[in-house]
C-alpha positions as CSV (number, residue, x, y, z in Angstrom):
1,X,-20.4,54.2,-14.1
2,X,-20.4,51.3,-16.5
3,X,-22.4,48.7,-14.9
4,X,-21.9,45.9,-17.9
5,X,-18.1,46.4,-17.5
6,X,-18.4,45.7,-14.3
7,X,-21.1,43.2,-13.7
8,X,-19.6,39.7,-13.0
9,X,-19.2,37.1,-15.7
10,X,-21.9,33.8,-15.7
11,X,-21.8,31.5,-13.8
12,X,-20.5,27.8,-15.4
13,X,-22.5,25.2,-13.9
14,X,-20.3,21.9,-13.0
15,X,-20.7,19.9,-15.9
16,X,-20.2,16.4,-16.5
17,X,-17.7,14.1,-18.3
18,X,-18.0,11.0,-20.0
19,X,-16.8,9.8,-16.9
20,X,-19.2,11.0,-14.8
21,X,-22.3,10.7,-17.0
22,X,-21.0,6.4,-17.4
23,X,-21.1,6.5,-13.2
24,X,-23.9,8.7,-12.8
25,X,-25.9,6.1,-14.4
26,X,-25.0,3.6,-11.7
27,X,-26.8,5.5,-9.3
28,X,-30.3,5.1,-11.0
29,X,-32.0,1.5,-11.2
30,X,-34.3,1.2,-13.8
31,X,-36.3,-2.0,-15.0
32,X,-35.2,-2.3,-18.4
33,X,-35.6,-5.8,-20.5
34,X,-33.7,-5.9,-24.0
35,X,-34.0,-8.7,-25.6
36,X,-36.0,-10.8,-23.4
37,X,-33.9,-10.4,-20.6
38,X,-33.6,-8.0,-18.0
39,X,-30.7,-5.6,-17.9
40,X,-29.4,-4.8,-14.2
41,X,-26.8,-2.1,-15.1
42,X,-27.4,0.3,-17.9
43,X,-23.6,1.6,-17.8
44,X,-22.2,-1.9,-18.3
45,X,-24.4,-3.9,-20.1
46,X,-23.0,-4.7,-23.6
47,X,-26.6,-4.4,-25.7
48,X,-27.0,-0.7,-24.6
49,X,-22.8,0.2,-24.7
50,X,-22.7,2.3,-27.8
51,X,-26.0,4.5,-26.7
52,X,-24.1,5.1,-23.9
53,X,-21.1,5.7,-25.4
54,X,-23.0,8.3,-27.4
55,X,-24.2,10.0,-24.6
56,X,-21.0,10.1,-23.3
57,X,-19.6,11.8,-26.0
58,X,-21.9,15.0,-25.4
59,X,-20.8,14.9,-22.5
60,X,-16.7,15.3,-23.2
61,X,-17.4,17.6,-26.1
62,X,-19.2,19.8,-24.0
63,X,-16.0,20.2,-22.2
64,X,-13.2,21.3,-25.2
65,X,-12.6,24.7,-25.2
66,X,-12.4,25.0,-28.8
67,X,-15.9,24.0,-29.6
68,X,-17.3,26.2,-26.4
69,X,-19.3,28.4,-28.4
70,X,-21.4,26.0,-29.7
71,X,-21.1,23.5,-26.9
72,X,-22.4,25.5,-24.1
73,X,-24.7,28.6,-23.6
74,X,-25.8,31.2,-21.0
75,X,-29.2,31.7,-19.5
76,X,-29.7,35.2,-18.6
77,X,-32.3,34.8,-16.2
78,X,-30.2,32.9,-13.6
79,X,-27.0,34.0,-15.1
80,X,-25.5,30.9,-15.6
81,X,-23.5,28.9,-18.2
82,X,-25.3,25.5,-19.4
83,X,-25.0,23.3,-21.8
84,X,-26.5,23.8,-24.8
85,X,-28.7,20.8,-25.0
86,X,-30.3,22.1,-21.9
87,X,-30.9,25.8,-23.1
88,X,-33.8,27.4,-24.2
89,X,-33.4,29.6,-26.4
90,X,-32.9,33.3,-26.4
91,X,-31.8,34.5,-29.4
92,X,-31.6,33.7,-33.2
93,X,-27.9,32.9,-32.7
94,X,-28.9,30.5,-29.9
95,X,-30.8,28.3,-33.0
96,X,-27.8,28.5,-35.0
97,X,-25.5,27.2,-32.4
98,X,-27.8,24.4,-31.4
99,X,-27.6,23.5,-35.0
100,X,-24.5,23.9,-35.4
101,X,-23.6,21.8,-32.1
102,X,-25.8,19.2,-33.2
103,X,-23.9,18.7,-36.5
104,X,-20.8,18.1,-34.9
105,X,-22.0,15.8,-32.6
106,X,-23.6,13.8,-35.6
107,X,-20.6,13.7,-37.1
108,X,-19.0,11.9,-34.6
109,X,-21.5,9.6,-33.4
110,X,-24.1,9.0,-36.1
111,X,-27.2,10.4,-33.8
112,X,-26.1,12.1,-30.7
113,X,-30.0,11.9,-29.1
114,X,-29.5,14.2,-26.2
115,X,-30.3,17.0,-28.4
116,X,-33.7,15.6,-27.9
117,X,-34.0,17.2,-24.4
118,X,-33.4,21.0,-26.0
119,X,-36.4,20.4,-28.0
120,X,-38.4,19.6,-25.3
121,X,-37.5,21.7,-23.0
122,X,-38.0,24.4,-25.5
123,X,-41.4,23.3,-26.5
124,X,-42.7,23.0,-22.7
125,X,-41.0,26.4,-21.9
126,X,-43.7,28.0,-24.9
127,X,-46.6,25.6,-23.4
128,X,-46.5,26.3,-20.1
129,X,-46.2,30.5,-20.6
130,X,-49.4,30.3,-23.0
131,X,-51.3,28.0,-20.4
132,X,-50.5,30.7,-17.4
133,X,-51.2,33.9,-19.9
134,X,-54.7,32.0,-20.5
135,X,-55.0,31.7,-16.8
136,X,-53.9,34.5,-15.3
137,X,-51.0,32.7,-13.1
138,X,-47.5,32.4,-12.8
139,X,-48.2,28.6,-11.4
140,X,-46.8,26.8,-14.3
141,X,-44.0,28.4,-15.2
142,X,-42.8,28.3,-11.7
143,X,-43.1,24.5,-12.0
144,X,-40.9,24.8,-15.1
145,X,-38.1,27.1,-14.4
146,X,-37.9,24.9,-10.7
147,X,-37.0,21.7,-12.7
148,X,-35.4,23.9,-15.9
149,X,-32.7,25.1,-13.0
150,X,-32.7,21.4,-11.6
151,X,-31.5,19.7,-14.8
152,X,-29.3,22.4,-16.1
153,X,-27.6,22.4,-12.6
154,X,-27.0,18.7,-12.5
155,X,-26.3,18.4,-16.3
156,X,-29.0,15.6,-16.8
157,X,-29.7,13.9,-19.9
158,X,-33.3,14.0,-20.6
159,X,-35.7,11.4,-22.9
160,X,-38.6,12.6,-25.0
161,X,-41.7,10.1,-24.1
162,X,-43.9,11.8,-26.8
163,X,-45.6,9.0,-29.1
164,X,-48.0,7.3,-27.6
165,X,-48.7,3.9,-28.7
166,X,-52.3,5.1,-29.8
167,X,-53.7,1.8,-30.6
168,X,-56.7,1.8,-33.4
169,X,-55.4,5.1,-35.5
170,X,-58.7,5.9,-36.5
171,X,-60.0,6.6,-32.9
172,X,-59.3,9.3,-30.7
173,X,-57.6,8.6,-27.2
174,X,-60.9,8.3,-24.8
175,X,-62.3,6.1,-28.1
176,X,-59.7,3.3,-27.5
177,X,-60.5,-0.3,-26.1
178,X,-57.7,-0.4,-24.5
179,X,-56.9,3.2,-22.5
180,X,-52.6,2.9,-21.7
181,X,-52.6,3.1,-25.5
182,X,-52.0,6.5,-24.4
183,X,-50.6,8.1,-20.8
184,X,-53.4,9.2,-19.0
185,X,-54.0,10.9,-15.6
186,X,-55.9,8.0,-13.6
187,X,-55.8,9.7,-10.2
188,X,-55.2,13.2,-8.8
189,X,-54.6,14.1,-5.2
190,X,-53.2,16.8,-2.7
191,X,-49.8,15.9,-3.6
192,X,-49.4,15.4,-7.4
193,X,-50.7,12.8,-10.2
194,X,-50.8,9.4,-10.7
195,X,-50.0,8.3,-14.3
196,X,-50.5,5.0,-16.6
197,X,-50.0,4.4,-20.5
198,X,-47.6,3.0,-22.6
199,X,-45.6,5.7,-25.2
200,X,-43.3,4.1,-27.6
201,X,-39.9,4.9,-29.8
202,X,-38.6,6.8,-26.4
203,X,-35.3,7.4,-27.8
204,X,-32.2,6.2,-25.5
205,X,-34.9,5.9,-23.0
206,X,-32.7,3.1,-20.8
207,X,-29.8,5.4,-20.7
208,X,-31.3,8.3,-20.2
209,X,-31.6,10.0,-16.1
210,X,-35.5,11.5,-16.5
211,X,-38.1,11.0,-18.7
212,X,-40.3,14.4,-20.6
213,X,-43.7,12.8,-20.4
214,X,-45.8,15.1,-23.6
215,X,-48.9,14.3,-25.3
216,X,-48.1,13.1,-28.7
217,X,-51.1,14.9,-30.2
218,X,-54.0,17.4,-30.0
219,X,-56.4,16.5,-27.7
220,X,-60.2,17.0,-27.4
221,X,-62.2,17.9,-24.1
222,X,-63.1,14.3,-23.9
223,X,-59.5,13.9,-24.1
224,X,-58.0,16.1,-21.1
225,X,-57.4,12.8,-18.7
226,X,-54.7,12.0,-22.0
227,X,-53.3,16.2,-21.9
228,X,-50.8,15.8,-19.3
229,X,-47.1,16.9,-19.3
230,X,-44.8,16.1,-16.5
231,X,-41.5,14.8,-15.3
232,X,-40.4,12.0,-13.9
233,X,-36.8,9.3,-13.2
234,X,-36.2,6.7,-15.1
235,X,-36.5,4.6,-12.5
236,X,-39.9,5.5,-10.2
237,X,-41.9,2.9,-9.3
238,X,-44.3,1.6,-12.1
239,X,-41.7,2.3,-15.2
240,X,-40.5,-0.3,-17.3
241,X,-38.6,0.2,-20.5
242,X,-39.0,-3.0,-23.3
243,X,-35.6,-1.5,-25.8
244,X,-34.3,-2.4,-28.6
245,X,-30.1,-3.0,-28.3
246,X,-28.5,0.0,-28.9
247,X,-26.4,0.1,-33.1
248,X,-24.9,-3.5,-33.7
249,X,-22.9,-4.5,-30.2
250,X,-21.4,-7.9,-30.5
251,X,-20.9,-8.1,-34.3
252,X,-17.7,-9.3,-34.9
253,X,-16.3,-6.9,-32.6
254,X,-12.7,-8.2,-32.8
255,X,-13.0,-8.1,-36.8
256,X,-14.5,-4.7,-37.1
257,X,-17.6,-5.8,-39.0
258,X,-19.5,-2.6,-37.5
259,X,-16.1,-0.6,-36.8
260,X,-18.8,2.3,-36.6
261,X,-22.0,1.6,-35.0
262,X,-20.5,-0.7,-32.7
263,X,-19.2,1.6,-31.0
264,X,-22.0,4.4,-31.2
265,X,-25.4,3.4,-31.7
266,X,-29.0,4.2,-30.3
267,X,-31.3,2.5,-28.4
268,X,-35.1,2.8,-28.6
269,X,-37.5,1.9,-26.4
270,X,-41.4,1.3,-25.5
271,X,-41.9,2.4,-21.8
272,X,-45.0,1.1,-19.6
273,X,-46.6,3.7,-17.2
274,X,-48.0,1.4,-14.1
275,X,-49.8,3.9,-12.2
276,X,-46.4,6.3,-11.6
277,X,-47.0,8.8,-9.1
278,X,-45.5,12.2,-9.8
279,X,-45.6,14.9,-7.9
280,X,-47.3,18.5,-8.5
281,X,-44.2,20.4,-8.5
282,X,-43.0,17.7,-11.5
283,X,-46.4,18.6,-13.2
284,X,-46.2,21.0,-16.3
285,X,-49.7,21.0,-17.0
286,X,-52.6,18.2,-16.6
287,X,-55.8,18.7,-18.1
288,X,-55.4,21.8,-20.0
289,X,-56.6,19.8,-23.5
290,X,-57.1,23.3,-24.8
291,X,-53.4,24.2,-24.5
292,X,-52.4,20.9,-26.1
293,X,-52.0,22.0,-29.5
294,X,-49.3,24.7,-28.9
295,X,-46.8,21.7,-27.1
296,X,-47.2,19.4,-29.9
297,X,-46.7,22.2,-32.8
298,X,-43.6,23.8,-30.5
299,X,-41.8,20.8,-29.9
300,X,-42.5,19.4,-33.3
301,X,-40.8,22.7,-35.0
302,X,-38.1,22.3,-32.9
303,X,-37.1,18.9,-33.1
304,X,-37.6,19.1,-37.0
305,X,-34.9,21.9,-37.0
306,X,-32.7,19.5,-34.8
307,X,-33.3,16.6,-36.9
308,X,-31.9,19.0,-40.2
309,X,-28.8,19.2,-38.6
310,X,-28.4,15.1,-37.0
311,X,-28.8,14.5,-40.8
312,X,-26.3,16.6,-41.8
313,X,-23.4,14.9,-39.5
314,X,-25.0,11.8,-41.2
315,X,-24.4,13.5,-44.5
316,X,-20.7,14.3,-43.5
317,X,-19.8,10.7,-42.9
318,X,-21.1,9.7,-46.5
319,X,-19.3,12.6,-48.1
320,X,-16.2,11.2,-46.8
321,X,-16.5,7.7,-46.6
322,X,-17.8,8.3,-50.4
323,X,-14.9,9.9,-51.4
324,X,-12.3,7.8,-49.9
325,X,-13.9,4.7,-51.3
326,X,-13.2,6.6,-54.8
327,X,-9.7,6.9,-54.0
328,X,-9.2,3.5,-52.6
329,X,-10.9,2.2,-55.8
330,X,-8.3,3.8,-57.9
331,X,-10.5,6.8,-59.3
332,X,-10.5,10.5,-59.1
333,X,-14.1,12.1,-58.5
334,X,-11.8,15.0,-60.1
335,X,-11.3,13.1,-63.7
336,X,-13.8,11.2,-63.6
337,X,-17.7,13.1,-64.0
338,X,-19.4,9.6,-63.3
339,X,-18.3,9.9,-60.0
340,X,-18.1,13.5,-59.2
341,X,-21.4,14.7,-60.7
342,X,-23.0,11.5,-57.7
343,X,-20.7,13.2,-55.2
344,X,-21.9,17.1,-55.5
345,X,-25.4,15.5,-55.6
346,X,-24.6,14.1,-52.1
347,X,-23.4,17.6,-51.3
348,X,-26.0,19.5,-52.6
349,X,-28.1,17.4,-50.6
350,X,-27.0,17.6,-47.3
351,X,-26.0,21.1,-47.8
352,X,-29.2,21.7,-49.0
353,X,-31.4,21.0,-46.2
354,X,-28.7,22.0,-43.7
355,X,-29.2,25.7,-45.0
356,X,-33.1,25.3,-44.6
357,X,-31.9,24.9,-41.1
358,X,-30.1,28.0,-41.9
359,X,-32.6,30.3,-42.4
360,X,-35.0,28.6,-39.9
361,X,-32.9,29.9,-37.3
362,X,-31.9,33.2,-39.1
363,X,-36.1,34.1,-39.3
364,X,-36.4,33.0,-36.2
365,X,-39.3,34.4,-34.4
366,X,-39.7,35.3,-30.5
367,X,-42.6,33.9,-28.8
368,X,-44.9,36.4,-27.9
369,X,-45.8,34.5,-24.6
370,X,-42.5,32.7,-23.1
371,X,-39.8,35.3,-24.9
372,X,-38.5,32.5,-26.6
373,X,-37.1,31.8,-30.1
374,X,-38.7,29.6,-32.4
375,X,-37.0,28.3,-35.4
376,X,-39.2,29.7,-38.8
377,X,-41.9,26.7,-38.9
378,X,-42.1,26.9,-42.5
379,X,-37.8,26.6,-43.4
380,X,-37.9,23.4,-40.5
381,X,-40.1,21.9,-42.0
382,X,-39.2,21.8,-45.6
383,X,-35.8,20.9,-44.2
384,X,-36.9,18.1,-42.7
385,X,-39.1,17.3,-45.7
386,X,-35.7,17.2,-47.8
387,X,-33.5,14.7,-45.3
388,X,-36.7,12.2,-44.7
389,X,-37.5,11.9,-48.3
390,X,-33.8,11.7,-49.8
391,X,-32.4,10.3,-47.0
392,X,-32.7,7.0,-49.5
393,X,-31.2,9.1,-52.3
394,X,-27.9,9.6,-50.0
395,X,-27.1,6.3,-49.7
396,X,-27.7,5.1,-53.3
397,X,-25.5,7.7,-54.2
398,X,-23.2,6.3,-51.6
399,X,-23.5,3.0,-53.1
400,X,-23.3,4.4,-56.3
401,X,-19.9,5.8,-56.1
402,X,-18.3,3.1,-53.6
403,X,-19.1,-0.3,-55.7
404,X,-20.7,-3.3,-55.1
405,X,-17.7,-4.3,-53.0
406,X,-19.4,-3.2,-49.9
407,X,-21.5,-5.5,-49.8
408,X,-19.8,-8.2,-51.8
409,X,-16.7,-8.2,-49.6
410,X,-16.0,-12.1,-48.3
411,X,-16.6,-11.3,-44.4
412,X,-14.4,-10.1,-41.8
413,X,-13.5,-13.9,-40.5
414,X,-11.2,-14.4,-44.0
415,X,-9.0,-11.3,-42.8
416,X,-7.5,-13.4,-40.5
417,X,-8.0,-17.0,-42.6
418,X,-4.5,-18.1,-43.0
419,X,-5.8,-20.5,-46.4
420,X,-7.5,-17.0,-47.8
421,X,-6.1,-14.1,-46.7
422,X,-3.1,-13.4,-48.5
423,X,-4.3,-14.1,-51.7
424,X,-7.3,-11.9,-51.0
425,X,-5.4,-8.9,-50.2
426,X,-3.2,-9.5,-53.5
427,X,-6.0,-10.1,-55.8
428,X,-8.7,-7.5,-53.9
429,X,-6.4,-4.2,-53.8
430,X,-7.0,-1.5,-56.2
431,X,-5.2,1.8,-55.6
432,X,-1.0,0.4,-55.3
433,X,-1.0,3.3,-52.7
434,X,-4.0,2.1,-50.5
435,X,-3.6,-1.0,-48.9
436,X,-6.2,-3.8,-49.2
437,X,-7.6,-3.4,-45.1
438,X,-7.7,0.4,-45.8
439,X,-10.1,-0.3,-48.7
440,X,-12.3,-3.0,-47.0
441,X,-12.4,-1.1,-44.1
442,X,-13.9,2.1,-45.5
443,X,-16.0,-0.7,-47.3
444,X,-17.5,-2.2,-44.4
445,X,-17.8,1.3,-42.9
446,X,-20.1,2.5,-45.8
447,X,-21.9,-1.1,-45.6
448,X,-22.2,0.0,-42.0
449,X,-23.8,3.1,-42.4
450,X,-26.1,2.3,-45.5
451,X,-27.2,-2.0,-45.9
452,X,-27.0,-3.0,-42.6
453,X,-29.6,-3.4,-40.1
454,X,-28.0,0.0,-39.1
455,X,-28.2,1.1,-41.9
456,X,-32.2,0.7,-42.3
457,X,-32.4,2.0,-38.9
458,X,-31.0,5.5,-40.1
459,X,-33.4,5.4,-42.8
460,X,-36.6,5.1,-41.1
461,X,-35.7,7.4,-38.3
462,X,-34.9,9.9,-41.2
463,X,-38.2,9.3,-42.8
464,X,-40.5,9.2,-39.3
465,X,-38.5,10.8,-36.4
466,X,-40.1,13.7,-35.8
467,X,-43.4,13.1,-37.6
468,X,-43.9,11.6,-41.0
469,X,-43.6,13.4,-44.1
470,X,-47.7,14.1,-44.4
471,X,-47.5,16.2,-40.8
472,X,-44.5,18.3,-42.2
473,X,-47.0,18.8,-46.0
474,X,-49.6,19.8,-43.7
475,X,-47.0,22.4,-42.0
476,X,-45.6,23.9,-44.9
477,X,-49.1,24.7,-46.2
478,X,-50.7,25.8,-43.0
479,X,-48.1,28.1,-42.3
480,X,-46.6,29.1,-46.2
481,X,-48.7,32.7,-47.1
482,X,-50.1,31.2,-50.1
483,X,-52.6,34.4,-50.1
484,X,-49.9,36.9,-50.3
485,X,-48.6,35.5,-53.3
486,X,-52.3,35.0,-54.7
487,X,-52.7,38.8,-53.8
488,X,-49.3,39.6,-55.7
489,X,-50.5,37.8,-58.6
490,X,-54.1,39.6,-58.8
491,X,-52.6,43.3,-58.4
492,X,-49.7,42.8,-61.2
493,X,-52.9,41.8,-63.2
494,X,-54.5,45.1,-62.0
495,X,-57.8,43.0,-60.6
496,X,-58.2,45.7,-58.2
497,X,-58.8,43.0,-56.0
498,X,-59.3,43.7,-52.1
499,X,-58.3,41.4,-49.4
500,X,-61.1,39.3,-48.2
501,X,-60.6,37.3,-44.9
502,X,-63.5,35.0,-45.8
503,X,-62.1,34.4,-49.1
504,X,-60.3,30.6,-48.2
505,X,-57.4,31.0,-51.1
506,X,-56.0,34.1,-49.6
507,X,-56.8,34.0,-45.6
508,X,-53.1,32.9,-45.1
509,X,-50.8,36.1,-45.6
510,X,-47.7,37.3,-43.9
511,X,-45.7,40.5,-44.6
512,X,-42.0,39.7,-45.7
513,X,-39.8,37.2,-43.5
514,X,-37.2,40.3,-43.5
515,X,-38.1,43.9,-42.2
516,X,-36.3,47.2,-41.9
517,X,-33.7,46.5,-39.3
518,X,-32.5,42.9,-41.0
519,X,-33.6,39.5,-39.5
520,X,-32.3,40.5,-36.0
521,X,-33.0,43.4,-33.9
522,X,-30.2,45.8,-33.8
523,X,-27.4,44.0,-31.5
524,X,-28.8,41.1,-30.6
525,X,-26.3,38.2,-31.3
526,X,-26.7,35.9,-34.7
527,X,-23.8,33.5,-34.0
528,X,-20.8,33.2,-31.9
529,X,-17.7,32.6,-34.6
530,X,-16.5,29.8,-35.1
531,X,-12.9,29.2,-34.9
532,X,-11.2,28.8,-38.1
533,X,-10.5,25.1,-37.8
534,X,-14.0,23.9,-37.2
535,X,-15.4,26.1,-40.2
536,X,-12.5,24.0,-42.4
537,X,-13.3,21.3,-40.9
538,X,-16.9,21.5,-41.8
């Protein structure tokens, strides 16, 4: 009998539209203040619009059958179909698809930010096992699956409330003046914890359902009131969220000043913990300041590896808006090397750290505790190395190539001057075959994107999200098997060296990233093909 044939198909659990993720919102009531004032609906209010719109966009992507493969996912254990940035990961092709997905969200929207909660989720799923193997328990992972099954189930987006707001930098969490610097476990009782701190740079924290509470950093044993990890709404008792509006709403909106990030923007946000109660079965772990290590390196691997691929959407909207400015300017990146040479520079950039994400996900490595995959630490972080530090590169080169007319342009009110216009559409056209608003608005769209307050924003977030470029140094060498190659080096000069573990220079060594059978076991799955439209269309 063939059971496989036979056994039923996954599954789909009832996902959400744009739609339904806008009115969904509706039903939570969280204290939010941008701007000085308090918001009082998150779905409607105009500051937070395109964060919400960007959400909302997961949402109805998640839902076309062409992009299905990427979009959406299946956990074995409960044999179900989920979206993918609610999936933990089971396979190498499971990486690939997540970064994959996440490009083509970027694309779209600039930064997508629900890819935030697959990081997470992935980095608490490895926690938790490592904290019950130490233990000898089931107790957390229990806790975990429960609330993995409730999110998935209910297609939830999930914020990251990982950076603390630490205070003095030099002193540890229990050295601080001022203790909600960091969350922190002030009471405990029969019925779960209660929770106060302040973490800060929660991204799309007002529009978000839940909140991931995680430390933000290793944590000492005078440290384990600060080593908690829980789950909690948005709007519980105690929360408040101080945000930032979400890309440029209400400038020049009719004009389309910020045709782009207008429209789709994020929001970030400092959250205040007021003594929150959360409940034990919303408790990942509390305490365990010994465990707090292997969250923080988990999620940070992950998120870099997510980050690779946010950049390369990013990347995809220079390209084009980069070439069509050459076109509307009246030049061919084809005849002209001053401008093509800039433009494979931008594509050997993106590219670039996009295949670090590549192979991050093609070496990926099972966790020995939770059977999940973890993208190759040492590919995510070089990748992530790459986008934060010529993030700044991409958009000179996009300047380079576009003109100072994006920045120079008279603004968006003289499109509709009667006294200006019409001269300034004679005098300010370039190609005869593309008209003067098609020019100025790819203009404006590359001003948009690259010097703008947007524009800054995507360059710090490049640089910083996910930890600054000394963390992702620090990775590379801690994990890179600098002692192999030292080893190489000493038996082609027949030393006759033997390994020494107490020798410093060589106590980090690996064995090839490849083995006998490839990078995959035999049949396990690498990557769903894509279909051949969204391969030419990346």
């Amino acid at each position: 009998m063939n059971t496989h044939a036979e056994a039923a198909p996954p599954t789909r659990v009832d996902l959400m539209s744009g739609v339904d993720y806008r009115e969904s919102l509706r039903a939570y009531k969280p204290k939010v203040f941008v701007d000085g004032r308090e918001v009082h609906s998150v779905a409607d209010d105009p500051a937070l619009r395109p964060g919400v719109n960007a959400l909302a966009f997961t949402y109805d992507y998640a839902l076309r059958p062409e992009l299905e493969p990427i979009a959406l996912a299946t956990q074995s254990r409960r044999h179900r179909v989920v979206s993918r940035m609610l999936h933990v990961n089971e396979s190498a092709g499971d990486l690939l698809n997540k970064l994959e997905a996440v490009r083509v969200l970027c694309q779209e929207t600039g930064c997508a930010q629900r890819y935030l909660a697959h990081d997470g989720l992935n980095g608490i799923a490895q926690a938790v096992a490592r904290i019950d193997d130490a233990k000898g328990t089931t107790e957390h992972r229990a806790r975990f699956a429960s609330y993995l099954a409730h999110v998935q189930d209910r297609d939830l987006s999930l914020g990251v409330a990982m950076t603390d707001a630490k205070g003095d930098r030099s002193r540890k969490p229990h050295q601080q003046p001022q203790p909600d610097t960091y969350v922190h476990v002030v009471e405990r009782n029969g019925k779960g914890i209660v929770i106060s701190g302040t973490k800060a740079i929660v991204t799309g924290g007002p529009y978000m359902h839940e909140l991931l509470v995680m430390p933000g950093r290793d944590m000492g044993r005078e440290d384990a009131d600060f080593a908690v990890c829980c789950a909690v709404r948005v709007d519980e008792p105690g929360i408040t969220f101080v945000a930032r509006p979400a890309g440029r709403p209400g400038e020049k909106l009719e004009h389309g000043a910020a045709l782009f990030s207008q429209k789709y923007g994020q929001s970030t946000a400092v959250v205040l913990f007021d003594r929150v109660f959360v409940p034990w079965e919303r408790v990942f772990y509390a305490g365990e300041w010994e465990h707090s290590h292997v969250l923080t390196y988990s999620y940070a691997t992950h998120h870099r590896h997510s980050c690779i691929a946010a950049r390369a959407g990013f990347g995809d909207l220079l390209i084009g808006a980069g070439a069509l400015m050459c076109e509307a300017n009246g030049l061919d990146p084809r005849s002209k090397s001053n401008l093509r040479e800039p433009m494979v520079e931008l594509i050997k950039i993106t590219e670039g750290f996009y295949a670090c994400g590549v192979a991050a996900s093609v070496y990926a490595a099972q966790d020995s505790y939770s059977g999940t995959f973890m993208p190759d630490p040492v590919f995510s972080n070089i990748g992530k190395l790459l986008l934060a530090t010529q993030i700044y590169d991409m958009h000179r080169i996009a300047h380079e190539v576009s003109g100072g007319l994006i920045v120079a342009l008279p603004g968006p009110d003289e499109d509709h001057n009667p006294a200006t216009a019409a001269k300034l559409s004679e005098v300010l056209q370039a190609n005869p075959d593309i008209p003067y608003d098609k020019r100025i608005q790819t203009a404006r769209f590359i001003e948009d994107l690259t010097a703008s307050y947007q524009g800054g924003w995507y360059s710090v977030i490049s640089l910083h999200g996910g930890g600054s470029p000394a963390a992702m140094k620090q990775e590379i060498w801690r994990n890179y098997p600098v002692g192999s190659k030292v080893e190489l080096v000493e038996r082609l000069l027949e030393r006759g060296v033997l390994h020494d573990d107490r020798r410093a220079i060589t106590q980090n060594r690996q064995p090839g990233s490849c083995c006998d059978t490839g990078c995959t076991a035999p049949g396990q799955p690498v990557m769903v093909p894509l279909p051949v439209s969204r391969k030419a269309a990346r």
